[in-house]
C-alpha positions as CSV (number, residue, x, y, z in Angstrom):
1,X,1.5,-6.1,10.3
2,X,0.2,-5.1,7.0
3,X,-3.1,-6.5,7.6
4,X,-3.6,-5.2,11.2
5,X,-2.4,-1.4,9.8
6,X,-5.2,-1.5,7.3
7,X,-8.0,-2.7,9.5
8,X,-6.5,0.6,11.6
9,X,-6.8,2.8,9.2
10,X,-10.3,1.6,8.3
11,X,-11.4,1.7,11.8
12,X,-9.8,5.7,11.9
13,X,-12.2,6.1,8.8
14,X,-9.7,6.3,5.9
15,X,-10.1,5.1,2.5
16,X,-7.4,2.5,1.9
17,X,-5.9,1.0,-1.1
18,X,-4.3,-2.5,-1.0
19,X,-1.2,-3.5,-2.6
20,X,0.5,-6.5,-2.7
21,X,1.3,-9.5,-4.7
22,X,-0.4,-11.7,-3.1
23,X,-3.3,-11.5,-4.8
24,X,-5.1,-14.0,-3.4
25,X,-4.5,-13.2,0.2
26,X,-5.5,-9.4,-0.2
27,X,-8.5,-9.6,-2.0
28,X,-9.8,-11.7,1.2
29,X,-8.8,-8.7,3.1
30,X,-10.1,-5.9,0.6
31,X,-13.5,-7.5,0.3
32,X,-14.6,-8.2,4.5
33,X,-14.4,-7.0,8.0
34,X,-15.9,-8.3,10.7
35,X,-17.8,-5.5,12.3
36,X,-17.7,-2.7,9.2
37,X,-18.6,-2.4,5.9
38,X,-15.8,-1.1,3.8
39,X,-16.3,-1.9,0.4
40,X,-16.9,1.7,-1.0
41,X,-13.3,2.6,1.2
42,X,-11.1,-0.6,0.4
43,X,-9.3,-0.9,-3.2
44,X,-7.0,-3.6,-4.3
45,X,-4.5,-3.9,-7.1
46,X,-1.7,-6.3,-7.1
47,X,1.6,-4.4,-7.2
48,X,5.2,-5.7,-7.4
49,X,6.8,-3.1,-5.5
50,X,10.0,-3.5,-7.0
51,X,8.3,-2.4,-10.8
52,X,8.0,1.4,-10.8
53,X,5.3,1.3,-13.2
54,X,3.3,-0.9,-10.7
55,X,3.8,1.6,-7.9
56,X,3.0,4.6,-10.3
57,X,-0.5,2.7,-10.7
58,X,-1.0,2.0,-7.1
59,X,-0.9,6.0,-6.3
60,X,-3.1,6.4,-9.6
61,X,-5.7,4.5,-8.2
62,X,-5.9,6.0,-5.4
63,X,-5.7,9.3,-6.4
64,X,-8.5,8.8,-9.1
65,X,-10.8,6.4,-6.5
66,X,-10.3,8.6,-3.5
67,X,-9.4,12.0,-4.8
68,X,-5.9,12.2,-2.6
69,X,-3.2,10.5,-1.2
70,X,-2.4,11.2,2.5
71,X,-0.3,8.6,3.9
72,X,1.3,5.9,2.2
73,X,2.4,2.8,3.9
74,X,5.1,0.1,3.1
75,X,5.0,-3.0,4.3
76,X,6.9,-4.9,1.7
77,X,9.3,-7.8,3.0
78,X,10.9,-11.0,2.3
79,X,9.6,-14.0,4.6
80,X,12.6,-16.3,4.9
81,X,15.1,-17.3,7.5
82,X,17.8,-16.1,6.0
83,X,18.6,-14.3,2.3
84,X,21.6,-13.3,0.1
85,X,22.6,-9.9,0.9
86,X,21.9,-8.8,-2.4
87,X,17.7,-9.6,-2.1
88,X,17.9,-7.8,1.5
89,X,19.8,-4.8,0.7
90,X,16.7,-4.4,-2.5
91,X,14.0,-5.4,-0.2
92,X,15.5,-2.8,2.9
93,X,17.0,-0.4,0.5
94,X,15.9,0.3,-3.2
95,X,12.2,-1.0,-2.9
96,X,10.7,1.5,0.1
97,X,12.8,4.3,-2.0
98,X,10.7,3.7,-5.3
99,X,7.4,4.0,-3.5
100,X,8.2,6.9,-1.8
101,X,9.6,8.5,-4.6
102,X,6.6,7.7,-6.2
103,X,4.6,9.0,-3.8
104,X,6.0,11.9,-3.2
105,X,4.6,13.1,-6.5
106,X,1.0,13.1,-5.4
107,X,1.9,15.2,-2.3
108,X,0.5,18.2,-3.4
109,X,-2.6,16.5,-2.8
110,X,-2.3,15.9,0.8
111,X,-3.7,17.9,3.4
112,X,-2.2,20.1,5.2
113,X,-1.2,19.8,8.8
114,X,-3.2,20.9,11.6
């Protein structure tokens, strides 16, 4: 989902910034497309969502690579059958909360709606 919302956004002519901890895995994505060229519009950190300073650098880079942030999408998850309530209740719950709270700080550089 993550990978086929990027490749979206790219095609819609955004800027995007890559974050996950999989570093591997994303710089693949980050560094080709098929049919575009996107390497002045793709960015990639690794970012453990669930460390506020690593989110707080995610929207950092973004705002100092690409001037604003306009939409900020989470697709952080936990790929296993099943998990302690604890780890899904942090995953569904506390994680998406920190990068929006996050993000919400770099709102005043979104545009404004049409």
């Amino acid at each position: 989902m993550g990978r086929a919302t990027t490749m979206r956004f790219l095609q819609e002519g955004a800027s995007v910034v890559i974050a996950d901890y999989n570093e591997d895995t994303a710089h693949r994505r980050s560094r080709s497309h098929p049919t575009m060229d996107i390497r002045d519009r793709v960015r990639f950190i690794r970012t453990d969502v669930a460390k506020e300073p690593q989110v707080a650098a995610m929207i950092d880079l973004a705002m100092s690579d690409f001037g604003r942030v306009d939409i900020v999408f989470n697709n952080a998850g936990v790929a296993a059958r099943s998990v302690p309530f604890g780890m899904w209740k942090w995953t569904n719950g506390i994680t998406p909360s920190m990068c929006s709270r996050r993000a919400s700080s770099s709102a005043s550089s979104m545009r404004p709606a049409r």
